[in-house]
N, C-alpha and C positions, 0 to 999 in steps of 0.2 A: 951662199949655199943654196943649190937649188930645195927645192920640197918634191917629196915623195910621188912616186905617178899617182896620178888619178886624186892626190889632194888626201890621201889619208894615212897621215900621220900620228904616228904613236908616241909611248911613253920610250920605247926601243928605239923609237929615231933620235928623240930629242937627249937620252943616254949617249948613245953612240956619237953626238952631234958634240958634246960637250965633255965628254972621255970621263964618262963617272956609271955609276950604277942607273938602274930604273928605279931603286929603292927610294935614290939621292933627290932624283927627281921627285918624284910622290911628297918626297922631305918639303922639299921647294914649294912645291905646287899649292902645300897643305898648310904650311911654316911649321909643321912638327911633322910626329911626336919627335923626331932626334933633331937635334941642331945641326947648324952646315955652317961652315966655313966661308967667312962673305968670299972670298974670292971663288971658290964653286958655285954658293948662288950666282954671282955674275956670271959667268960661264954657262948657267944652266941658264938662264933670262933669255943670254943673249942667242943660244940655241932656239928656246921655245920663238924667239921672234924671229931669227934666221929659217926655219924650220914650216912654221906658218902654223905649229901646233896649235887646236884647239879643242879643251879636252873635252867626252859624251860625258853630258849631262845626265844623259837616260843611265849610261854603263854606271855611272858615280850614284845615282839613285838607288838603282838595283842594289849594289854594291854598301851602299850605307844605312839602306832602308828611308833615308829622306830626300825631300825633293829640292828642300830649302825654299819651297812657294805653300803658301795659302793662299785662298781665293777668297773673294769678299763680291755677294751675289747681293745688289739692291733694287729697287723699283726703278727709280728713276735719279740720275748722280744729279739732275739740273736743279733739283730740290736742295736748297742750299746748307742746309741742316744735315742732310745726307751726305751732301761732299765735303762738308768739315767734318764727318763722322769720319770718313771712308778717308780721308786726310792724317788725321790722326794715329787712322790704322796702319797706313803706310811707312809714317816715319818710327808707328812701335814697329814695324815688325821689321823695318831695315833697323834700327837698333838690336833686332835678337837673330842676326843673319838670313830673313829670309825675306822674299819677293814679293809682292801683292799681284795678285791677275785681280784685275775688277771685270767684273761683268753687271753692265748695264741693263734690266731687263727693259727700259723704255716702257713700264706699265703694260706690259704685256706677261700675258701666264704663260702662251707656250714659249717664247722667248728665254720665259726664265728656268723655263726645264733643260731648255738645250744649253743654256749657258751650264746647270748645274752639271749638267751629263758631261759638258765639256771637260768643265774642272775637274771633275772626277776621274775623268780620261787621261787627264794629264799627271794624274796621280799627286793631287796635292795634299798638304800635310796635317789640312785643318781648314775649315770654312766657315766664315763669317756668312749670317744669310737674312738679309730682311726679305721678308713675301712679300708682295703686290695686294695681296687678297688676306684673308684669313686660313686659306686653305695652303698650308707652306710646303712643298714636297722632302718634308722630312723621312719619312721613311727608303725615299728613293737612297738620299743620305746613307742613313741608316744601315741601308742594307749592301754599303759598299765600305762598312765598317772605318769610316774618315771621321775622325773628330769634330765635331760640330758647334758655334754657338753660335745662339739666334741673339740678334740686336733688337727683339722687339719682344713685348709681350705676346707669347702664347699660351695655349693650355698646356697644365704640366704633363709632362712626359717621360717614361725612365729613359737617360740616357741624353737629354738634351741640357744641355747649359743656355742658361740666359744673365742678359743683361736686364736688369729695368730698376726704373725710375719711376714711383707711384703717382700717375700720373691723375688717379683720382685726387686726393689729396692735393695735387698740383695744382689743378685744375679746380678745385673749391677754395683754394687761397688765393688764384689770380683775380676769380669772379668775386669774392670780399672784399679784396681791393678796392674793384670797384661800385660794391654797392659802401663801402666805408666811405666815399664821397657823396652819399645822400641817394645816389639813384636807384631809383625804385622798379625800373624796368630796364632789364638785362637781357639783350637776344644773343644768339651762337652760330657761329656757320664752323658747322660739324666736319669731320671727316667723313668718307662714304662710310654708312651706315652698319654697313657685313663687319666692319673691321674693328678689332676686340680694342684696339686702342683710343679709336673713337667713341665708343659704347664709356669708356673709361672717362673722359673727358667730358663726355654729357653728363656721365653721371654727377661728376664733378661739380660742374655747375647746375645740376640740381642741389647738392647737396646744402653749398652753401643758401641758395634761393630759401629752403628748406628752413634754414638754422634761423634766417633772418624772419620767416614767418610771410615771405612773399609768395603769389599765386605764378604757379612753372605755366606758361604760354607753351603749348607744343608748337603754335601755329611761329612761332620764333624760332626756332630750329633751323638752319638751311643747311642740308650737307651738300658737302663741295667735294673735289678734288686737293689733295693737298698742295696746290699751286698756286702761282698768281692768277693765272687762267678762272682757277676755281671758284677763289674770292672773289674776280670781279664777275663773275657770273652771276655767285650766290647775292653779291651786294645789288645787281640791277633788279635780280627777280624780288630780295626788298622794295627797291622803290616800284616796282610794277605791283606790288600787292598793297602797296601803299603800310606796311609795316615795318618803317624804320626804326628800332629800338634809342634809345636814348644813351646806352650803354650797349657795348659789344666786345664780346670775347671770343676771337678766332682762333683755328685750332691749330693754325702754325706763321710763320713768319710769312712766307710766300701768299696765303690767303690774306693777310692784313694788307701788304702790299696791295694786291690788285683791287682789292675794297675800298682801302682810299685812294684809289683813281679812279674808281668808280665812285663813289662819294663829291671828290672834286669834279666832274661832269657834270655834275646835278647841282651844283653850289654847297655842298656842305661840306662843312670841314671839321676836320681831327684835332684837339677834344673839342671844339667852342662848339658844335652841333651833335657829334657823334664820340662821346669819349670810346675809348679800344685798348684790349687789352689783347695780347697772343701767347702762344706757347710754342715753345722748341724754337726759341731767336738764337741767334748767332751773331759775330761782329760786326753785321749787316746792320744790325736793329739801332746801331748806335748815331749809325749817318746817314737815315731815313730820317726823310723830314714830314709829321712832325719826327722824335727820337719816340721807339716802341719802349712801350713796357712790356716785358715777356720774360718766360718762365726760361730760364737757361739749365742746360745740363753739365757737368763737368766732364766733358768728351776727353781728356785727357787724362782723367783718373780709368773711366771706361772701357778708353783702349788700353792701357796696361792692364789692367784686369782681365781684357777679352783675349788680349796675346797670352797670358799667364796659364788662363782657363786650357789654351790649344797646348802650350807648350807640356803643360802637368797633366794633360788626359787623361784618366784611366779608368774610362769607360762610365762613371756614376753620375750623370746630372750636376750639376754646381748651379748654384742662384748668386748674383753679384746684385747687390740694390745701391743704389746712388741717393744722395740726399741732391733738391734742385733747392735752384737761384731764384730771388724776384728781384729781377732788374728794372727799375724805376728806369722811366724816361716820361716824354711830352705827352703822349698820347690818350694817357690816363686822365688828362688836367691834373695832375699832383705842380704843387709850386716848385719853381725853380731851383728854390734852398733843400726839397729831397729829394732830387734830381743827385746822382754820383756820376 
């Protein structure tokens, strides 16, 4: 059976094709609300493939009010912690019918504005949005009236839903850790400084320094990039100031990584010179060698919670908090026996 001139085909061709209603089809097309009779779906299949039908997405949008996509807007997906987040999201949201569009901003601001304009363009049905910065273009959001939840800490807002994980608290039991092995001097390579979840983590690890009655070194501070990049950056400007901590608590997986490669160039090694501790590890951290100890998240309670938040929208702010993990490995010097 040839197809329609010009390639556009309808719901009336592929009726006509199969000798039934355009109702019967919709029936097909949808598997409800009416049932059909298998040998008429068969007939309708074989049409819609005979035929070359394929139905508008845009017309079925209009037509349903949904788009059946959500977009998921982040810094950078090569951040590994990011892509198992952005992971997660994917398989909830093909479990609740609909599509993920990622948009990559590559650490870039305006980048990430045109991705969000994009999304929005396309009319999707809910967005997930980590910022680059502290400055996140939620009002842009906002004011195209799309359900929103942010995957990171910001300031409150009406009308925004969040994810978070107190990552002060996180961050004051990872650095106990390791002063609970005796060490007395604990340094940090921070996240870049603007950003409200780095500020969190420092504080963190003040806090605990605090509780133990040790003196906080600012000049131990190094903020980094959240990267491998970052950490081996922050670790060389260590040894260039000649202040290598005896203890180290990095502010994510990626920076631990590139810190002990930078570490191993100089000869020291992970815990026997430099114990380390990280936050935000992933299944990553398990087959690094030495194995990280880091603070983990339950990214799969998260995303069901963050699909839930988009899917029940209506319109008032929602706060979701997660309880985090300390996952023991080598890096700590912890013995082999609490090691899991």
């Amino acid at each position: 059976m040839a197809k329609s001139p010009g390639g556009n085909v309808t719901r009336s061709d592929v009726a006509k094709a199969a000798g039934t209603s355009v109702a019967v089809v919709s029936y097909v097309m949808n598997n409800g609300p009416r049932p059909v009779a298998e040998a008429t779906r068969l007939r309708v299949l074989e049409a819609i493939k005979q035929t070359g039908y394929r139905p508008n997405a845009v017309a079925r949008a209009l037509a349903s009010g949904s788009t059946k996509t959500f977009g998921l807007v982040v810094p950078n997906i090569s951040n590994p912690f990011v892509a198992s987040m952005a992971h997660m999201l994917l398989q909830e949201s093909l479990d609740h019918g609909h599509v993920m569009l990622l948009g990559d901003a590559g650490d870039d601001r305006k980048r990430e504005l045109e991705l969000i304009q994009g999304l929005l363009n396309r009319q999707v049905d809910g967005l997930f949005y980590t910022s680059v910065d502290r400055h996140p273009y939620i009002d842009v959001i906002q004011a195209s009236g799309t359900p929103l939840v942010m995957l990171d800490r910001v300031e409150p807002r009406p009308g925004v839903s969040m994810l978070r994980v107190n990552e002060r608290e996180a961050s004051r039991q990872v650095t106990e850790h390791l002063l609970s092995h005796g060490y007395q001097q604990v340094g940090m390579i921070s996240g870049p400084l603007e950003m409200l979840n780095a500020q969190d983590r420092i504080q963190g690890w003040r806090d605990a320094m605090a509780e133990k009655g040790l003196p906080v070194d600012e000049a131990l501070i190094f903020p980094a990039s959240y990267s491998r990049q970052g950490g081996y950056d922050a670790a060389k400007r260590m040894l260039v100031s000649g202040k290598v901590p005896r203890a180290l608590f990095t502010s994510n997986e990626g920076q631990a990584i590139g810190c002990i490669r930078a570490f191993s160039e100089h000869g020291l090694r992970v815990p026997q010179d430099v114990a380390l501790v990280c936050f935000n590890g992933t299944d990553q951290s398990a087959f690094h060698v030495p194995t990280l100890t880091t603070v983990r998240q339950p990214l799969r309670e998260m995303a069901h919670s963050a699909i839930a938040m988009l899917k029940n929208w209506d319109g008032e702010a929602q706060l979701a908090e997660f309880p985090h993990h300390l996952e023991i490995g080598e890096s700590c010097g912890c013995p082999l026996t609490q090691q899991k």
